[in-house]
Structures are given as C-alpha cells and as structure tokens.
C-alpha positions as CSV (number, residue, x, y, z in Angstrom):
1,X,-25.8,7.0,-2.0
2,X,-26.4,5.3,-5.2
3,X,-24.7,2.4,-6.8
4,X,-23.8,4.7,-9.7
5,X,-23.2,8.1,-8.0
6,X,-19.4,7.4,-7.5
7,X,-17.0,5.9,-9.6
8,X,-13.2,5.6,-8.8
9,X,-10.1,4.5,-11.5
10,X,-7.0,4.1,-9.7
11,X,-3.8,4.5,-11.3
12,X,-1.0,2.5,-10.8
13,X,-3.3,0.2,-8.7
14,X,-1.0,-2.5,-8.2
15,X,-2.6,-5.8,-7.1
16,X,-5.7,-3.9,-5.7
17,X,-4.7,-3.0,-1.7
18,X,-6.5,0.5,-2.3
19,X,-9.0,-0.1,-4.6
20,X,-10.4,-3.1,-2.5
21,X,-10.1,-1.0,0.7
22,X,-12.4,1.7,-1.6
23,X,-14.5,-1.2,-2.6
24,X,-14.9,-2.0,1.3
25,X,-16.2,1.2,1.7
26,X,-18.7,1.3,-0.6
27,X,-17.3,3.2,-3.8
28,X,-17.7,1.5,-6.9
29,X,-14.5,1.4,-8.5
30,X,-14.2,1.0,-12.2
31,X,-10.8,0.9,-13.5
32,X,-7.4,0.3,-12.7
33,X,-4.4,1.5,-14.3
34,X,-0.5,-0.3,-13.8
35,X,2.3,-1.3,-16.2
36,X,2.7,-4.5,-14.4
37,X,0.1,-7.6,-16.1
38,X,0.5,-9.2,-12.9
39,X,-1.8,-6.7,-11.2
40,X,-4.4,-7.8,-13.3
41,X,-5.8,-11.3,-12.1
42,X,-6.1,-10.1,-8.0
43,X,-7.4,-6.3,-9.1
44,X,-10.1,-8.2,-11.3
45,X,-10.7,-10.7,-9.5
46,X,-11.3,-9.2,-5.8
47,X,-12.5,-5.6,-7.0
48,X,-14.2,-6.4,-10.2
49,X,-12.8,-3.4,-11.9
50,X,-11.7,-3.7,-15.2
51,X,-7.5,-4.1,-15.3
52,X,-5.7,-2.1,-18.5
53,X,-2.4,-2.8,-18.6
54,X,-0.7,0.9,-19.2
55,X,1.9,3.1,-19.4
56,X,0.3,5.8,-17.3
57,X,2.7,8.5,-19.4
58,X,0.4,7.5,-22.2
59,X,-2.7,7.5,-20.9
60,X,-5.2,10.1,-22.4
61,X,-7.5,12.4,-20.4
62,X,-10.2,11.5,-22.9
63,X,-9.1,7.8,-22.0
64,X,-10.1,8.5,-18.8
65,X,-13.7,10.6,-18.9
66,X,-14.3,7.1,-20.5
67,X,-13.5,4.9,-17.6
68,X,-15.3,7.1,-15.0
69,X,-18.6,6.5,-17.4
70,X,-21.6,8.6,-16.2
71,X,-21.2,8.5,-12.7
72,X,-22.0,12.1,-11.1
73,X,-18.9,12.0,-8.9
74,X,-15.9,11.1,-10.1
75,X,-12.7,9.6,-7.6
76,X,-9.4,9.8,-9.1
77,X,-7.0,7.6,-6.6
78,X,-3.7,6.6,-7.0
79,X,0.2,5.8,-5.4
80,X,2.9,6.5,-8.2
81,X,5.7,4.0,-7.7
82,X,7.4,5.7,-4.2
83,X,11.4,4.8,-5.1
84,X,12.5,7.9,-5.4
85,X,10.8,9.4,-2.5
86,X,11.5,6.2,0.0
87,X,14.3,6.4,2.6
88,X,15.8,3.4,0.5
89,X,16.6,5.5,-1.9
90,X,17.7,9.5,-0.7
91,X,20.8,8.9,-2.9
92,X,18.6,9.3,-6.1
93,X,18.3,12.6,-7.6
94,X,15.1,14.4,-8.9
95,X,16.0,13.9,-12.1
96,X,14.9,10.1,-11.6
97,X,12.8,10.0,-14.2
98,X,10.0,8.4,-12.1
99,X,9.8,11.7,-10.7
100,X,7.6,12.1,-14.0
101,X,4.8,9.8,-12.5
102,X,3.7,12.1,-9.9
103,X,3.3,14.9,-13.0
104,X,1.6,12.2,-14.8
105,X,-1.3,12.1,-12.1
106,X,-1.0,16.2,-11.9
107,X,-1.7,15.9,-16.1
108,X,-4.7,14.1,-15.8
109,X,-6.4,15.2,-12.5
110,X,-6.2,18.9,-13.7
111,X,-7.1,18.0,-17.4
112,X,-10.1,16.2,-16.5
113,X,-11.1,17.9,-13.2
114,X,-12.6,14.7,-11.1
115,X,-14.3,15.8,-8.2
116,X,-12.1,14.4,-5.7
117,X,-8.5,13.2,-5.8
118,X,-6.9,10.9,-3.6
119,X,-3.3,10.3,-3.5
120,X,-1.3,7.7,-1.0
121,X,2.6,7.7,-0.6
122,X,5.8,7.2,1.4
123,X,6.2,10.3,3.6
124,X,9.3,11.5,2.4
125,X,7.4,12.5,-0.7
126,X,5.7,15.2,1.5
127,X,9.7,17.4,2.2
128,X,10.1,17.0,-2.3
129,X,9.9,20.1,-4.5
130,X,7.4,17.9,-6.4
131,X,5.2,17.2,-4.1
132,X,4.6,21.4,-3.4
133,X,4.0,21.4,-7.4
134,X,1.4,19.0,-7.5
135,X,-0.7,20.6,-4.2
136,X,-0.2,24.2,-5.7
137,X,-1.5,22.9,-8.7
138,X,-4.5,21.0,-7.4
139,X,-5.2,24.3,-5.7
140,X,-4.7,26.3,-8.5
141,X,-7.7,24.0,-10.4
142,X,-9.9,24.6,-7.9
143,X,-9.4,21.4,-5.1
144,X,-9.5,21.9,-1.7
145,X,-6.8,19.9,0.1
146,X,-5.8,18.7,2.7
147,X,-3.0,16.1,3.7
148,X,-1.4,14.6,6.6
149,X,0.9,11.9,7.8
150,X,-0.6,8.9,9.4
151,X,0.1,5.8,11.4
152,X,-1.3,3.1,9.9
153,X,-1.7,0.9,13.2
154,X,-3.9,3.6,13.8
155,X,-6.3,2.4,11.0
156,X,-6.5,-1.0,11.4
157,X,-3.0,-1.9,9.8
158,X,-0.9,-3.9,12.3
159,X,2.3,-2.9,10.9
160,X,4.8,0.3,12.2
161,X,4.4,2.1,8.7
162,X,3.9,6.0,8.4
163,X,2.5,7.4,5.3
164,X,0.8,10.0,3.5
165,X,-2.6,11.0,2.7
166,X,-4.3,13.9,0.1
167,X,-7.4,14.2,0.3
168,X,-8.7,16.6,-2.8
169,X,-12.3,17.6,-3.9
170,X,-13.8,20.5,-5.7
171,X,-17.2,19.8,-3.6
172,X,-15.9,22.0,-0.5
173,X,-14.1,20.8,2.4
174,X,-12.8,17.1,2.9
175,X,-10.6,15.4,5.4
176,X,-9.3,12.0,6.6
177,X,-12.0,10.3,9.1
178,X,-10.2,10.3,12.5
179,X,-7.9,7.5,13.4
180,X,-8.3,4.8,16.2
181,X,-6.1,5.6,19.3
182,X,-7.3,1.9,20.8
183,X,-4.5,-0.4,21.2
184,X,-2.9,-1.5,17.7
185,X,-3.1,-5.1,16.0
186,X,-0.5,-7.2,16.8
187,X,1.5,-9.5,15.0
188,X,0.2,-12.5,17.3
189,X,-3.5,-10.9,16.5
190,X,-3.2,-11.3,13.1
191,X,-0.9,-14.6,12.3
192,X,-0.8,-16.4,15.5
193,X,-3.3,-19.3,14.7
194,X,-1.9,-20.2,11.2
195,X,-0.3,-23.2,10.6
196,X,2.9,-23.7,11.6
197,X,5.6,-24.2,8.2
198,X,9.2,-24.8,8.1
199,X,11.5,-22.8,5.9
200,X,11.4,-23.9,2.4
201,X,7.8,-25.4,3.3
202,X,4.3,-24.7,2.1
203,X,1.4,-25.5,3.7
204,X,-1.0,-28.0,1.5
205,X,-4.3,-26.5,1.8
206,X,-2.6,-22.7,1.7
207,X,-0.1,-22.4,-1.4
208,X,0.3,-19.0,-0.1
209,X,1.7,-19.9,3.1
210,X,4.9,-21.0,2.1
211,X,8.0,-19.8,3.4
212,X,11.5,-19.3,1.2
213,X,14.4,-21.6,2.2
214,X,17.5,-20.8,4.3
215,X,21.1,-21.6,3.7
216,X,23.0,-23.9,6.8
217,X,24.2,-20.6,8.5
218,X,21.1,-18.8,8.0
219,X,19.3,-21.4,9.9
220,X,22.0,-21.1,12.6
221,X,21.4,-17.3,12.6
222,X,17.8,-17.4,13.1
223,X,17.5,-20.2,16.1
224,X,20.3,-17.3,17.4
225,X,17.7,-14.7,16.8
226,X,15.4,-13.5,19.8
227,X,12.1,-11.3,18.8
228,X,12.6,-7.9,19.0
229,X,16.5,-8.8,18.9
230,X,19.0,-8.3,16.2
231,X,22.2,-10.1,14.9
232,X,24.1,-8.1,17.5
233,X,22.5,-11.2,19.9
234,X,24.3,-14.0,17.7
235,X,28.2,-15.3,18.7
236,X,30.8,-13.5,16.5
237,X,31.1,-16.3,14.0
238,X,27.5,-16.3,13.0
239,X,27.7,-12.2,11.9
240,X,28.2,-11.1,8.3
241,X,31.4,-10.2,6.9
242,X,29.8,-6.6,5.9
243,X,28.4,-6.3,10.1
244,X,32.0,-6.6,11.3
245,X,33.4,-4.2,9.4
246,X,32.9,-0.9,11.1
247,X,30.5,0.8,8.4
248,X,28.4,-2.2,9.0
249,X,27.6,-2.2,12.8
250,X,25.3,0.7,12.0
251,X,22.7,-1.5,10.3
252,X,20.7,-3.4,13.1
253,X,18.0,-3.3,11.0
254,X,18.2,-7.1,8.9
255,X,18.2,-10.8,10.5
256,X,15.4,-9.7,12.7
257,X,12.6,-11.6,13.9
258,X,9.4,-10.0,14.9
259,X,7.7,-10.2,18.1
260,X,4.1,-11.1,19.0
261,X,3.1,-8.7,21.1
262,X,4.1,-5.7,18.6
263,X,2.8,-4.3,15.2
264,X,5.3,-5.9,12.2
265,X,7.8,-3.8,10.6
266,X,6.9,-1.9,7.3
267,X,6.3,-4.7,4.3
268,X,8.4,-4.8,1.7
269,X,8.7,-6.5,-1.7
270,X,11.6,-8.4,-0.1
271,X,9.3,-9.5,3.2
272,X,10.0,-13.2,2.8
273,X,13.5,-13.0,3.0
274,X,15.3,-13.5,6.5
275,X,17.8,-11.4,5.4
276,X,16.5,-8.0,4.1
277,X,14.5,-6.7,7.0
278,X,12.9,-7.7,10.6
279,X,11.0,-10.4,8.6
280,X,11.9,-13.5,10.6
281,X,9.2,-15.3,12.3
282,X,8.7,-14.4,16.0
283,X,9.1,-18.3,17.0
284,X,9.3,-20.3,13.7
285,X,12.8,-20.6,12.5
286,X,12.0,-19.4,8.9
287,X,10.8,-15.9,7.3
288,X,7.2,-15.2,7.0
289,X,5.4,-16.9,4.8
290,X,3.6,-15.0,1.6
291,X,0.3,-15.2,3.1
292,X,1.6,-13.9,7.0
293,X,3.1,-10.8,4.5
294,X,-0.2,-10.4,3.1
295,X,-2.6,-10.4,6.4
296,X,0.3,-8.3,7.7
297,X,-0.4,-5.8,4.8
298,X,-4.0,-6.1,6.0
299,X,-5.3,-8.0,2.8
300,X,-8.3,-10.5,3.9
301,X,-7.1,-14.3,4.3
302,X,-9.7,-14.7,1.3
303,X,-8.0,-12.4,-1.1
304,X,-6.9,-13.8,-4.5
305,X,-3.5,-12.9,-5.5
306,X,-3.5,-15.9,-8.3
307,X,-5.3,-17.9,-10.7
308,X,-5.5,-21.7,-9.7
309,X,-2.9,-22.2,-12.9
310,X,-0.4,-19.7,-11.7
311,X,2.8,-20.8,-10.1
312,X,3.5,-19.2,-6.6
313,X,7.0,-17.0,-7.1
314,X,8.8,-15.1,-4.4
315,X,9.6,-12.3,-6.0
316,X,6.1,-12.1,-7.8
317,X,4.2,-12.1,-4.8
318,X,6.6,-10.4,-2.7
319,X,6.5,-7.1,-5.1
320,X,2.1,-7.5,-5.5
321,X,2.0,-7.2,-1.3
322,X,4.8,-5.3,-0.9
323,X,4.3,-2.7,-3.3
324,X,0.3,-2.5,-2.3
325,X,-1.4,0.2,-0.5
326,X,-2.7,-1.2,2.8
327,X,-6.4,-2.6,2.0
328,X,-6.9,-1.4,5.6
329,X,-5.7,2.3,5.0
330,X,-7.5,2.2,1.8
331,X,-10.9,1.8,3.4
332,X,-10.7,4.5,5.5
333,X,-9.6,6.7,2.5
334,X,-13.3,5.5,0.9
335,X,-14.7,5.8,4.2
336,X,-14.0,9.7,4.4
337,X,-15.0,10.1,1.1
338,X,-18.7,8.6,1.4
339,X,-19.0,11.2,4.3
340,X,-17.7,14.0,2.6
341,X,-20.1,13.0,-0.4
342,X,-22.9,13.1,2.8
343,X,-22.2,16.2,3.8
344,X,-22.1,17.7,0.3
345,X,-26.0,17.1,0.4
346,X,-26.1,18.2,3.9
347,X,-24.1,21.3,4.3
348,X,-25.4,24.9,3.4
349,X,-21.7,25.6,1.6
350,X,-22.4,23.6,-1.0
351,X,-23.5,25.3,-4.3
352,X,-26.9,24.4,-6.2
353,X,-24.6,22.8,-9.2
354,X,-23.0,20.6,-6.6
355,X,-26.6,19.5,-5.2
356,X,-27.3,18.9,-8.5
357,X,-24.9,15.8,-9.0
358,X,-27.2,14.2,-6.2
C-alpha cells in the first residue's frame, strides 16, 4: 500500500488513543478534530497529524475533502463524546443535546462520501433510536456495515471494558479482524515493575507517575481494602455515611482496589481517585498513578501527553486518558482496514472504478 493511498481525520480525536492505534497500523492519519485545545500537544506530537481545535457542529464538508488531501482512499474515524449513551448516565433523555454529535458525523460522512467510516463507542449506544438512524443512513449512501460489540481484553487492552465497533466502506465488504481468545493482560503484566509511589507522591524521573493524595480516613480505608474486595471488607466505622444508608449498600462498586492477576476495571476520567471506582492500587496504599491509568488504557510508556512546560493536573490528564479510545483497540480497527483495502485489489467483487483508486 502506498504512503499516500490512505488518509484518515478523526473527529473528536481526543488526545490521540485511536488515531495512534491507526497510525500503528499503518494508515496515515492527517487530521484531528476536538473542541478541547488540550488534545492538541499529545495528538501532534505522537501522530503527527495536524490538531484543529473545532466545534465539530461547524465543521464544513468542504472543510473536510480538504483535510483528506488527494489520497485515493479516504478513512473517516471518530467517537462522539459517549455521556449520553453511557450507563452513567440512563437518566438523560434524548433530547441531550449531545445527541446532536452522532448526527454531526452522519452530516459529514454522507456529504462527503469517504470510503470507509469507522465509528467507536460505549455499547449502550448500539439499543438508541440514534444509533438505528445513523446505520440506515450509512446504508442508504451506499456503505456496507457491519458492527459488533467487543471485549477489549480480547485485543490487547488489559482492562474489563466492552465496546462498540462500525466498520463502513463503500469498497464491498469489511469486518473487524478476529479477536485474540489467548489469555488477557493483566494488571500485574502491565504495571507491576513501575516504581513504587506513595499517595500524593510523584516519581522524579516520571512526572506522570504521580499519584493524588488521600485524606486520614481514606488512608485508613485503603490499608482496609483487599484486591478484588470492596468497602463491605472495612469495620463499620471506616464506611461512608451514603453506604450505610440502605440505598447505598447497593453500590460496591467505589473504594476498590484492583488485583494483579485480573484485567483493570473500565478507565475513567476520574481513574486516579480512590474513591470513584475500583481504582485503588492492588498493594500500594494510594490510587493509580496517571501513568498506571495510561498503560492501563494501553497508551505506550513513551507516549507524550505534555509539553516539558506543562503542569501535570489531575483532572487534565484524567479526562485526555479517560476519555481516549484504547490505542490498543484502535490498531486493530487500522489493522482491518489495511486488509480490507488488500482485498479490494484482490477480490473479483470489486468494480473496475474501485481498482482504479489503486
């Protein structure tokens, strides 16, 4: 395949999970699209796409023909901002209007007609009203698609996180490459020879690895924490007024530490907090650090997030990994890609104009 066959422009890239994972696989990707100027140091800087800082409402279709150049096949990719679609939030209604994102995508992939789509999301996204619009009308333009749930252990992520996965092209068929059913990455695989940090600590040749701080009973709470555990295990005067009450003893779900010989939980943007999720260290008395959230997110230990004169923030860095499309994941997306563009020039179903962009 040529350098210049295939370019990609990912909207709402983020801080680069997927189009570094498409960059892994050997797509050249060209642009990246978010609203946040954060995103733009670590997508520039480990993709060497060019960052614009945009509303994707108000991006233009002839905006982006531009950014795809003259390559002969074009890859639209993308993950519109998953809120409304997440388990966190079934309370919202579809009127949210971040509903409208999704449509934003459908605008400019039927408008301009790349060859192949990809889209990544939260799986609740795939049971929405919204989600049946934007395949029908894929479809209706001409795509064939395919999508699927996925475990992402299964492609090289070692976290427990299911998502979803189109697939698009107008080329012919295309489908996800076939996950690995070896044995999954585990969370001693993966963070078990960094450094050890104490809470409020970061390490001095890492600023990355640095762990938030916990409060006196917080400290208490996690030395009472077993991996795998919850705060069920702790004695009655270590639990949270809101897990006594009754509605509360439901949630076993926070003050959690992980355990070494399992994937991690899901990542979120709060992953460095004790408290909001199964994000205590499985033998460390602290959260994980920014840099265990990251490798657990599947982003290389070499991956910039940062320029040198940036200052390291928690809730920065928590919402560039855990809003980002597993670098992992992403690389198989580019992976089945490159062989769907391989068997374009291969297959006897594909037309003489499709030939042609070869």
């Amino acid at each position: 395949m040529d350098s210049d066959a295939v370019a990609v422009v990912d909207l709402f890239c983020g801080a680069g999970g997927l189009a570094y994972g498409l960059k892994q696989a050997g797509l050249h990707v060209a642009a990246g699209v978010d609203l946040d100027p954060n995103c733009r140091y670590p997508l520039e800087a480990n993709t060497g796409a060019t960052f614009v800082c945009r509303d994707v409402t108000e991006v233009t279709s002839e905006e982006l023909v531009g950014w795809f150049g003259n390559a002969r096949v074009r890859v639209l990719a993308g993950c519109a901002p998953c809120q409304p679609f997440s388990t966190y939030s079934q309370s919202r209604k579809s009127e949210d209007n971040r509903w409208t994102l999704l449509r934003q995508f459908q605008r400019l992939a039927v408008a301009v007609r790349p060859e192949i789509v990809t889209m990544e999301n939260v799986r609740g996204l795939a049971k929405q009203a919204v989600w049946k619009e934007f395949v029908a009308a894929l479809e209706e333009a001409g795509y064939r698609v395919v999508w699927q749930e996925v475990l992402c252990t299964e492609y090289g992520v070692p976290q427990n996180r299911r998502r979803l996965v189109l697939l698009a092209s107008l080329l012919g068929p295309i489908s996800l490459c076939k996950a690995n059913k070896k044995v999954a990455l585990t969370v001693k695989d993966v963070i078990g020879e960094l450094p050890s940090i104490a809470a409020g600590e970061a390490h001095p040749k890492d600023r990355l690895h640095t762990a938030s701080s916990l409060s006196s009973v917080n400290l208490e709470r996690i030395r009472a924490s077993v991996p795998g555990g919850t705060w069920r295990d702790w004695p009655e005067d270590l639990r949270a007024k809101c897990h006594v009450r009754k509605t509360g003893k439901t949630y076993p779900a926070v003050y959690g530490r992980m355990e070494w010989s399992k994937p991690a939980p899901t990542m979120t943007t709060q992953c460095y907090g004790f408290g909001n999720g199964r994000f205590g260290h499985p033998e460390q008395d602290r959260a994980i650090s920014l840099r265990e959230a990251a490798l657990l997110q599947s982003f290389p230990l070499d991956y910039q997030f940062l320029d040198k004169n940036d200052e390291v923030t928690f809730s920065r860095l928590g919402t560039l990994i855990g809003n980002a499309v597993p670098p992992k994941l992403g690389e198989a997306i580019g992976h089945s890609i490159r062989a769907h563009i391989t068997g374009v020039r291969g297959n006897a179903w594909a037309s003489q104009d499709q030939l042609a962009l070869f």
